[in-house]
N, C-alpha and C positions, 0 to 999 in steps of 0.2 A: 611466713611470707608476708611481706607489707612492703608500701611503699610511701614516698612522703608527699601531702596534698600541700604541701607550703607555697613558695612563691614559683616555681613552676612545676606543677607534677607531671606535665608529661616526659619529663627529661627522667625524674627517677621513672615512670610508667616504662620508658622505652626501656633505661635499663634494665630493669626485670625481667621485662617481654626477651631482652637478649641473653640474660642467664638462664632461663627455663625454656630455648630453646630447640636444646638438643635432648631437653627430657621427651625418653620414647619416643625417638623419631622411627619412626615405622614405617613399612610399606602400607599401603590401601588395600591391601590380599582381598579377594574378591569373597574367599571363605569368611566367613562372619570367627570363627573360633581362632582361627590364624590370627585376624586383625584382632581381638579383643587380646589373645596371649603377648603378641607384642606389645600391647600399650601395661600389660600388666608385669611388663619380663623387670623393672625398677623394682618391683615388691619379690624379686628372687621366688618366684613358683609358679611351676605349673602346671599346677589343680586351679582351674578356674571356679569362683562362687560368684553366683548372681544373689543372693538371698535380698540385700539390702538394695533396691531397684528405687529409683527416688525422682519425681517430677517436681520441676521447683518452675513453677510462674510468676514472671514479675507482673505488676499491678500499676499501671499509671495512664495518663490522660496529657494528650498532645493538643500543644493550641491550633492546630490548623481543625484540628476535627468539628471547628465553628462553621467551619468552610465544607466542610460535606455532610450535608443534609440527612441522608441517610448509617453517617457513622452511630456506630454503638457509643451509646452514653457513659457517663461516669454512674447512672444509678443503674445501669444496666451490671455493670462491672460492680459495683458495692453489695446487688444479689446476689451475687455468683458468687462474690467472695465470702458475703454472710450464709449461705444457702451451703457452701462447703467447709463453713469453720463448724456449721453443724452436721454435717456428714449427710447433707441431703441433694447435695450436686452430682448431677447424671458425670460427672468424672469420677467421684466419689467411689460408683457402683462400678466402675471400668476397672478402676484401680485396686478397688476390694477383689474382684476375681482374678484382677492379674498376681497380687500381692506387692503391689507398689506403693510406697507411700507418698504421698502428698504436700507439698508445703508453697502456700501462694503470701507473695511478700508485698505489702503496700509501701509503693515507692511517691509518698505523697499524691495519691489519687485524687485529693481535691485539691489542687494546686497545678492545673496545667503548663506545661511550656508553653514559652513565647511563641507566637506565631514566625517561623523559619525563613516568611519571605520580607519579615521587615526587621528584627534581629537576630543573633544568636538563642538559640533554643535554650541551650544550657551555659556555655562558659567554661574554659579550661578548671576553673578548681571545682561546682559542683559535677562537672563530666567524672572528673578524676574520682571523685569521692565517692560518686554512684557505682564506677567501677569495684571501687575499695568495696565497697558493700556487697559487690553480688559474689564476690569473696567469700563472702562466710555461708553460699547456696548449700555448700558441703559440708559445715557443722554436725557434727555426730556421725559422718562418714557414711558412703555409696559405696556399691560395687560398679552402679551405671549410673550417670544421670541424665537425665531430661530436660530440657530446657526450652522455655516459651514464653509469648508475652501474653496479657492479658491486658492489654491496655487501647483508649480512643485513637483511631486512623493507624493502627499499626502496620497493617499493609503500606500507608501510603508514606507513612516515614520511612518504612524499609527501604519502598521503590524509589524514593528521592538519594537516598544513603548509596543503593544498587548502581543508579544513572549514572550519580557525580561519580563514583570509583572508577565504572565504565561504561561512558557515552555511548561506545557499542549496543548497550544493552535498552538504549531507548526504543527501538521498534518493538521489542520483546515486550516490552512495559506496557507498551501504548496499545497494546492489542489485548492484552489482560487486561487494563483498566483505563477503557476508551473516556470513562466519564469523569478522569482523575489526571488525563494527561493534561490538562493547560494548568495544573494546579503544582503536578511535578514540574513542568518545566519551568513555571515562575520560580520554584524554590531554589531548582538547580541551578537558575542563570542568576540566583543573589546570592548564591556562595561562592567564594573567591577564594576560599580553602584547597591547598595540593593535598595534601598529608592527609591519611585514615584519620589518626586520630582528633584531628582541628579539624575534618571532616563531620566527624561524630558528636566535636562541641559545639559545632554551628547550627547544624540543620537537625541533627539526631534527637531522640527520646531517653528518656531513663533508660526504657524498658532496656531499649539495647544494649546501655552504657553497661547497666548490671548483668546481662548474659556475658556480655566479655570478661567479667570479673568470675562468671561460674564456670567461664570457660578456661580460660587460667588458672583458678584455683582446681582442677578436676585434672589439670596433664601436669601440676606438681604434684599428684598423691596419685599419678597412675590412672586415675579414674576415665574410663568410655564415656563421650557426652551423646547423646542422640538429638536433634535439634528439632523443634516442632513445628517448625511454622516460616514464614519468610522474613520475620523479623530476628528470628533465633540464626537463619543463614543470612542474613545481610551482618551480624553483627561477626560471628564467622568468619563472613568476606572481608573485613575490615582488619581483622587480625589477618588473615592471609595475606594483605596487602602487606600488611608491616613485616612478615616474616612468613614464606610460606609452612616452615617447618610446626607454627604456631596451631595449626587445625588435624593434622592428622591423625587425632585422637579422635576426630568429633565424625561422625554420621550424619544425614537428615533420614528426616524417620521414613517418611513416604514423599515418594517424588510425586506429584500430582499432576504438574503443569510443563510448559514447555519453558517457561521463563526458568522455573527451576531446575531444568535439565540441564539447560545454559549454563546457569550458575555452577551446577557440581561441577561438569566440564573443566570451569574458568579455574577451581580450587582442588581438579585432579580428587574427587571428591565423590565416596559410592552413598545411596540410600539404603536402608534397608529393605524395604520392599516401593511397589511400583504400584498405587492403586488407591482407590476413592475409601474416603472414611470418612467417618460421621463427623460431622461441621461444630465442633465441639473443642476450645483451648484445651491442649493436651493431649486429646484422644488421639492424635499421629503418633507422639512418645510413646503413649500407653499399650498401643498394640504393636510398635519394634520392637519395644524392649519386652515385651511378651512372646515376642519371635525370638530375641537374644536371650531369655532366661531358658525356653523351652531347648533352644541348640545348646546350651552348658549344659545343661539339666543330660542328655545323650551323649553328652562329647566324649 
């Protein structure tokens, strides 16, 4: 599965996105083993295996996050990612009891995007190619995977992503993050982008560009995504926009907020569970797909 990043990739991008989109069209079945057999009924069996359970975060650093005082740093995020290449990140210890394994990708962490409200963040061909990349989230193969960002201002790139799809969804925003709204709505009102995906190359992050490419690549191999965080369902929403048939493999791990209710709503979309978890990239994945391993594990 590939596509080409040459002189316009989103024209091959959409193509793709319209061949693999009747792969596992499923219903949303409220039972967690219903929904998972459906997305698995391409690989001809049903004997469900969770064994290979897999969280993959992406790693990057947005230029607005100069603009919020209290966003997480890039050296905050370079601990975290040296602190779990040694197996000493409090995820590390979540995923070891769950039996999940781990893999956080640097998508140029010292190299921030442009700031959103004075150019394009990314650009049609590195958008594209970041895509291409979160492509290979699945290398050496899942039964589930999980998906998150790890990356500066990622709530606030998500909400800017969330707004522009659906201006609806401003009051939702502006009450979740009262101290972020004049900063979303400058972003929103300088992108003149209609389309998801010139959406994503404008105002967007890596982080997300690459969830939609592990999002893609996980409903051409059958594979369940669980999404962690609001940057893993803004990127989501942006394939649903293009195709709703395109997310019905994917979950969010826990619904938390009301903004996020919203959202599932908008993309006919269930979470796995309903409830507060530790403030930790990942740890939402880490405990669905510990609910999803233990209902196969019975099934």
């Amino acid at each position: 599965m590939s596509f080409s990043v040459a002189a316009k990739p989103f024209i091959d991008l959409r193509k793709l996105l319209a061949s693999i989109s009747d792969i596992s069209i499923v219903t949303d079945e409220q039972d967690i083993i219903t929904w998972l057999l459906n997305i698995n009924n391409g690989n001809k069996s049903d004997q469900l295996t969770a064994h290979r359970t897999l969280i993959t975060l992406f790693a990057s650093s947005n230029g607005i996050a100069d603009d919020l005082p209290d966003a997480v740093s890039k050296t905050d995020i370079r601990k975290i990612m040296d602190d779990s290449a040694a197996g000493n990140a409090r995820l590390n210890n979540m995923c070891e009891i769950y039996g999940h394994g781990l893999r956080i990708f640097d998508l140029a962490l010292d190299m921030p995007t442009k700031k959103s409200y004075l150019e394009p963040t990314l650009g049609e061909k590195p958008c594209a190619a970041t895509v291409a990349f979160g492509m290979e989230a699945i290398a050496g193969g899942a039964d589930v995977l999980g998906v998150g960002a790890l990356a500066t201002a990622a709530d606030v790139v998500a909400a800017t992503l969330i707004q522009k799809l659906y201006p609806d969804m401003a009051d939702a925003i502006a009450l979740e993050m009262p101290a972020e709204t004049q900063l979303i709505n400058r972003i929103v009102s300088a992108c003149d982008e209609t389309k998801p995906l010139e959406i994503l190359a404008t105002i967007g992050g890596r982080e997300v560009a690459a969830i939609i490419g592990a999002i893609i690549s996980a409903r051409t191999e059958h594979i369940s995504v669980i999404l962690d965080d609001l940057a893993s369902l803004a990127a989501a929403l942006i394939l649903h926009k293009e195709d709703a048939n395109l997310t019905t493999h994917c979950r969010l791990a826990i619904c938390q907020t009301e903004l996020m209710a919203k959202l599932l709503k908008k993309m006919n979309m269930k979470s796995v569970l309903v409830t507060d978890s530790p403030k930790l990239n990942g740890a939402n994945a880490a405990l669905a797909m510990g609910v999803l391993k233990a209902n196969v594990a019975v099934q």
